[in-house]
C-alpha positions as MATLAB code, in Angstrom:
seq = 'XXXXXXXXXXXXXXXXXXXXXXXXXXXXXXXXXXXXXXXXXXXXXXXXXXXXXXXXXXXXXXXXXXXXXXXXXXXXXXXXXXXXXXXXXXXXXXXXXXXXXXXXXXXXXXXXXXXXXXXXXXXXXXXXXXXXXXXXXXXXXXXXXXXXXXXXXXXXXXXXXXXXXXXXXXXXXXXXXXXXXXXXXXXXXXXXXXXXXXXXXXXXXXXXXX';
ca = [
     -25.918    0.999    5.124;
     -23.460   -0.139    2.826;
     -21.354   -3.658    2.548;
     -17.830   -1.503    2.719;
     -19.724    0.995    5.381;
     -20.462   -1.617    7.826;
     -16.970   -3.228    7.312;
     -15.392   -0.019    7.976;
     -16.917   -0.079   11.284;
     -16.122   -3.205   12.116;
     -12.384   -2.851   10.990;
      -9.483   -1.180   13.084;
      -5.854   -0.963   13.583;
      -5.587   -4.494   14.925;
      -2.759   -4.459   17.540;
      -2.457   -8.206   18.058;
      -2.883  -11.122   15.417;
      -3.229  -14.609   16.154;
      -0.968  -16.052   13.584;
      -4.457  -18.070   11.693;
      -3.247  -17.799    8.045;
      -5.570  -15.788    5.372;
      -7.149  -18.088    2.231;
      -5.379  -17.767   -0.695;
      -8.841  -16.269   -2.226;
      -9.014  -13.567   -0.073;
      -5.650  -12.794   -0.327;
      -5.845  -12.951   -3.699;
      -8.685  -10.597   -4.186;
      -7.466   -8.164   -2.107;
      -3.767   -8.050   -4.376;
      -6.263   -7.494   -7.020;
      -8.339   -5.101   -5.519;
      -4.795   -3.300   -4.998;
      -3.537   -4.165   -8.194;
      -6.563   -1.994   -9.838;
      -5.728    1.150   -7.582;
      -5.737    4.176   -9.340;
      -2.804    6.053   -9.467;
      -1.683    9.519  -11.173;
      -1.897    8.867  -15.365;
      -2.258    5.022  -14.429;
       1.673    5.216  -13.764;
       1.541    2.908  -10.573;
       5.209    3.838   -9.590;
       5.996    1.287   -6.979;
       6.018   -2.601   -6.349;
       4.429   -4.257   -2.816;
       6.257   -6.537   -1.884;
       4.140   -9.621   -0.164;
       5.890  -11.201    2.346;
       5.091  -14.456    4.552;
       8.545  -16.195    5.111;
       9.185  -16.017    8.840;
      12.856  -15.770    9.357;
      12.429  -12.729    7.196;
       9.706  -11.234    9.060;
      11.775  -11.673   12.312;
      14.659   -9.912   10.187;
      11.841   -7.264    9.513;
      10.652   -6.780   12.881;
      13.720   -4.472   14.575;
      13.160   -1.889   12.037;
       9.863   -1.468   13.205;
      10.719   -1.656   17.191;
       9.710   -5.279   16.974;
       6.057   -3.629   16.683;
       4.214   -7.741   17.059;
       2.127   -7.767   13.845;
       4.900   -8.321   12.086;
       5.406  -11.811   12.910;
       1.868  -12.132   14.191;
       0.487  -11.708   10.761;
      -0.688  -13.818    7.790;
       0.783  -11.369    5.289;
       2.893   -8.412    5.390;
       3.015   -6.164    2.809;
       5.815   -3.604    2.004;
       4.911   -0.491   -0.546;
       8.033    0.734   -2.209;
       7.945    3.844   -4.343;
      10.493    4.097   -7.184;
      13.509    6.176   -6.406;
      12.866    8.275   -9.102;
      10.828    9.027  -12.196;
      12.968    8.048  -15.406;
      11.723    8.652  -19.397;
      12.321    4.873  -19.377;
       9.782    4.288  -16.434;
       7.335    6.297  -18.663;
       8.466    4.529  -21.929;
       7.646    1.183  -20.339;
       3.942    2.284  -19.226;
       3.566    3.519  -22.724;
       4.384    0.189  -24.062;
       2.442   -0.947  -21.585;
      -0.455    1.378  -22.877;
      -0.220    0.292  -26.482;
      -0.264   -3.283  -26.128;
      -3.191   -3.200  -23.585;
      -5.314   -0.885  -25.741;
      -4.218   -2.120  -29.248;
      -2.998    1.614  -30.044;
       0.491    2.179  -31.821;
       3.414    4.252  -29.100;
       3.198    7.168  -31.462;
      -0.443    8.139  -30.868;
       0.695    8.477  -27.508;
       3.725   11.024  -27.896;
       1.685   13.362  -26.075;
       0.497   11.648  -23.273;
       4.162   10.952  -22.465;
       5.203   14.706  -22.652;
       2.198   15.749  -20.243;
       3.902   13.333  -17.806;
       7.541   13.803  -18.281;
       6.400   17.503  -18.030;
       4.707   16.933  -14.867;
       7.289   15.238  -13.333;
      10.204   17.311  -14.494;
       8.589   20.176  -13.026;
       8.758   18.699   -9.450;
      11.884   19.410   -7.205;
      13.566   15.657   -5.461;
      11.047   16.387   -2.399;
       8.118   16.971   -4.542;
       8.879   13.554   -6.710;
       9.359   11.732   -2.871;
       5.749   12.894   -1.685;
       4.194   12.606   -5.242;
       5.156    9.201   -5.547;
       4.809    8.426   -1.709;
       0.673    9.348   -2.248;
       0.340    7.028   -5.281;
       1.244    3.910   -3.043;
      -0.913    5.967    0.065;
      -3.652    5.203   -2.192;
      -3.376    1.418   -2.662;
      -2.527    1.378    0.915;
      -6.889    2.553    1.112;
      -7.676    0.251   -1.416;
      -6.218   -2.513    0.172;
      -7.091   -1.578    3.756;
     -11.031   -1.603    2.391;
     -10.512   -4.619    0.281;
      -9.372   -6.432    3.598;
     -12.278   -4.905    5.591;
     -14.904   -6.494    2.423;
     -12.958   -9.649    2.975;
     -13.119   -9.922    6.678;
      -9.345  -10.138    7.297;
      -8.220   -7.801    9.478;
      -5.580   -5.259    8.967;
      -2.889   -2.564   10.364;
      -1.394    0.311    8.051;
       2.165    0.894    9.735;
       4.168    4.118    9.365;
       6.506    3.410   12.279;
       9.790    1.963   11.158;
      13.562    3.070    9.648;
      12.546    3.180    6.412;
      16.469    2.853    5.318;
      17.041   -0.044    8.153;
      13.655   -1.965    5.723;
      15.201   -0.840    2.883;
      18.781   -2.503    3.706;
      16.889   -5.858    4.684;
      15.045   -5.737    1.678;
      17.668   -4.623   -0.638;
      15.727   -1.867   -2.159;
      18.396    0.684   -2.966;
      19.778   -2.187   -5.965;
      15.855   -2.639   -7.027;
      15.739    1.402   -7.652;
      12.975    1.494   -4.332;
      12.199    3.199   -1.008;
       9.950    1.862    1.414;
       7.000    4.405    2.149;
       4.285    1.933    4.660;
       3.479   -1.374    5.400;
       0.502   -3.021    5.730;
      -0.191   -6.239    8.348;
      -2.802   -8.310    7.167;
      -4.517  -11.454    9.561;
      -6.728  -11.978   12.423;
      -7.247  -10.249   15.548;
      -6.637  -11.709   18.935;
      -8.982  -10.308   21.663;
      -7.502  -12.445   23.723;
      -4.749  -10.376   23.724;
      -5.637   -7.111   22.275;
      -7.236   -4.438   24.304;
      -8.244   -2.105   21.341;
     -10.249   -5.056   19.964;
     -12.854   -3.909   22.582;
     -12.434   -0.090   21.837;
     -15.365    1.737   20.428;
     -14.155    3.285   16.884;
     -12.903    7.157   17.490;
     -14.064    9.400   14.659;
     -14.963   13.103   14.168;
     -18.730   13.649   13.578;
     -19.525   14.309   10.352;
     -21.140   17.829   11.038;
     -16.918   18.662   12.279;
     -15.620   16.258    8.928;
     -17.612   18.028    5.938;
     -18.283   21.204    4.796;
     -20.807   21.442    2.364;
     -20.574   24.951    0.123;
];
């Protein structure tokens, strides 16, 4: 069995934390591990936002019906997705493109067309749930990088994504809030699904092989 297979079985949705604060090199290579996600064309069209200060944690917390891993955490990090997909978003990765690979902007005209093209063809919902995946898939990378890492970790869907947004001040930073992910330590003291057996469809129900 695999390092990341036997992690995954030790990991769940940790309902309680005890507050013990993660090690700056774990957290560190798990940001990285997130950093390196891959995303559609390498695009990576949103920012997390890492977030330890208490007071705004507790400011945090009602949009999420004061769900306790958000103050019981070491780390809490918000993925928000751009608003939209501009040519200037796609300009800048260019740039970005060039300068990492040595290559002049022009040898990548049509790179940028495939991916203006892609993205013009989608209607406002399709760019919401296109962009909302891309930061779905960091959200795996980083909930196996925590496994790896020992640090425990809840991905959390339930909040007022415009009630985060307004604490956060997203709307001026051109973002929407899509998930959050709590990152700590369990307490089984105080958290009954630490003792749960791990619920998952047998793999003769999962795959179909063809």
């Amino acid at each position: 069995m695999s390092i990341l297979t036997q992690q995954l079985k030790w990991r769940y949705a940790t309902k309680r934390m005890n507050g013990q604060v993660i090690p700056q090199d774990k957290m560190d290579s798990i940001l990285e591990a997130i950093r390196l996600t891959p995303s559609s064309y390498g695009l990576t069209p949103y920012k997390v936002f890492v977030i330890t200060d208490p007071e705004l944690r507790k400011k945090i917390q009602p949009t999420a019906w004061m769900q306790p891993q958000i103050v019981e955490s070491s780390h809490l990090l918000v993925f928000a997705v751009w608003d939209t997909v501009t040519e200037k978003n796609v300009d800048d990765y260019m740039k970005l493109v060039s300068d990492t690979r040595g290559m002049p902007v022009t040898a990548l005209v049509d790179f940028k067309k495939y991916i203006m093209g892609t993205v013009n063809n989608l209607d406002a919902t399709g760019k919401v749930v296109w962009l909302a995946k891309q930061a779905y898939i960091a959200l795996g990378t980083g909930l196996a990088s925590a496994a790896l890492e020992n640090v425990d970790s809840t991905p959390m869907e339930g909040f007022d994504p415009a009630k985060l947004d307004e604490v956060l001040g997203l709307k001026e930073k051109g973002l929407k809030s899509v998930v959050m992910l709590a990152l700590g330590y369990r307490d089984t003291a105080n958290d009954q699904s630490a003792g749960y057996k791990k619920v998952r469809r047998a793999k003769e129900d999962l795959f179909i092989n063809l």
